[in-house]
Structures are given as C-alpha cells and as structure tokens.
N, C-alpha and C positions, 0 to 999 in steps of 0.2 A: 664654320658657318655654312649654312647650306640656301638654296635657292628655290622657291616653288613658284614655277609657272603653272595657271590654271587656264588652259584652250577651251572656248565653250563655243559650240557650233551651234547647239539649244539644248533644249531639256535632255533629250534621249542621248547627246554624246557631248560627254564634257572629260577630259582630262585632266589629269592634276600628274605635273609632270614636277620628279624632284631630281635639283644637281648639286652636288656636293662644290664646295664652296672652291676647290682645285681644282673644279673640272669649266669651270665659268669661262668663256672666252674671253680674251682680250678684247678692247673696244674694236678694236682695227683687225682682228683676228674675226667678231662676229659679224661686222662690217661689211666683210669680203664674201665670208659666209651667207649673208643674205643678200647682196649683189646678185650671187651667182645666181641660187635658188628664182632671186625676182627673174633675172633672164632668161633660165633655163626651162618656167613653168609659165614663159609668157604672159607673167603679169604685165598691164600696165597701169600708170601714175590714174589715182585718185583725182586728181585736181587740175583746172583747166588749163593752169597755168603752165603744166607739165614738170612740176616739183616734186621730189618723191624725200618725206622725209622718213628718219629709221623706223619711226610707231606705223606709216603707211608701209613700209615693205613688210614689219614684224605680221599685219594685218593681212595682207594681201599672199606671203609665203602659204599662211595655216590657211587661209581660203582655195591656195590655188592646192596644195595638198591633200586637204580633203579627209574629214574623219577615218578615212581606212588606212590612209599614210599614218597614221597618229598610234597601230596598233603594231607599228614594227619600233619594237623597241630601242632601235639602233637611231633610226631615224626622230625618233617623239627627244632622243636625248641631246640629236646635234640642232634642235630648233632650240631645245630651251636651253643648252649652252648658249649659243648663240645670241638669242631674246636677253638673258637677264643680262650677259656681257656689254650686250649693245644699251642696256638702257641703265645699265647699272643698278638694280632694284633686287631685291633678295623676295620682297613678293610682287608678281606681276599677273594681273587677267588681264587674256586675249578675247575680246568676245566678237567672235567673227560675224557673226552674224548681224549685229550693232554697228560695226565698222570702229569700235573700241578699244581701249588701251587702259585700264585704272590700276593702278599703285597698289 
C-alpha cells in the first residue's frame, strides 16, 4: 500500500508527493519529526490558547518550508513520510494556504 500526500500552496505549486507503504513513519517516529522541523523553522501555535495539535504542525512545517523546500526531493519525502505516519491516512491534502488538512 502506498500513501499520497498532496501540498497545495495555490494554483502555480501544488505537489503530489508519493510514499511507499514501508517507508511511512511511525506515529511517534513522525511525531518527533515534526516537533523538530515546528522548532527549527520557528513556527509558532496557531491558537490562542497555545496548543499545537499534529494537523497544526503538519500545516505550519509545509508553510514555514516553503514551495522551493518542496523541489528537493530528499526533503518533499521526509514531510510526507512523516504527514501520512502522523495522521495515519493513505490519502492526505495539505492546503497551506487554507490553513487545511482533508482526508
């Protein structure tokens, strides 16, 4: 089984990213993975409250990235390992620019 992440920034760059159904992180494997990435690109929490849940990091990684992160292919593969692992879904749209998540 394989997994397709679809990144839509808008019309002009939209990715369709595919991961082989072995290469999917673990929950707690993609977890850590987008931890890092949320700290290391200085995201911060969506909500006032200061809660950050996995669809707000999944969200905020591909926006603090950036459509040209998206053309190294090393890297477009360790977000949607990570994305479908964390949310468990074999198809998933990111649409960043919505601040969106759909199934």
């Amino acid at each position: 089984m394989h997994s397709t992440v679809k990144v839509v920034f808008g019309p002009a760059h939209e990715f369709d990213l595919q991961v082989d159904g072995s290469e999917v992180l673990s929950f707690e494997a993609a977890r850590a993975w987008l931890d890092e990435q949320f700290v290391l690109h200085g995201c911060v929490p969506m909500r006032g409250s200061g809660k950050v849940l996995i669809a707000d990091k999944i969200v905020a990684v591909a926006a603090a990235l950036g459509p040209a992160a998206f053309a190294d292919p090393a890297l477009a593969l360790d977000y949607a390992r990570a994305a479908s692992g964390a949310l468990s879904k074999a198809l998933l749209r990111v649409d960043v620019a919505k601040h969106a998540i759909s199934y």
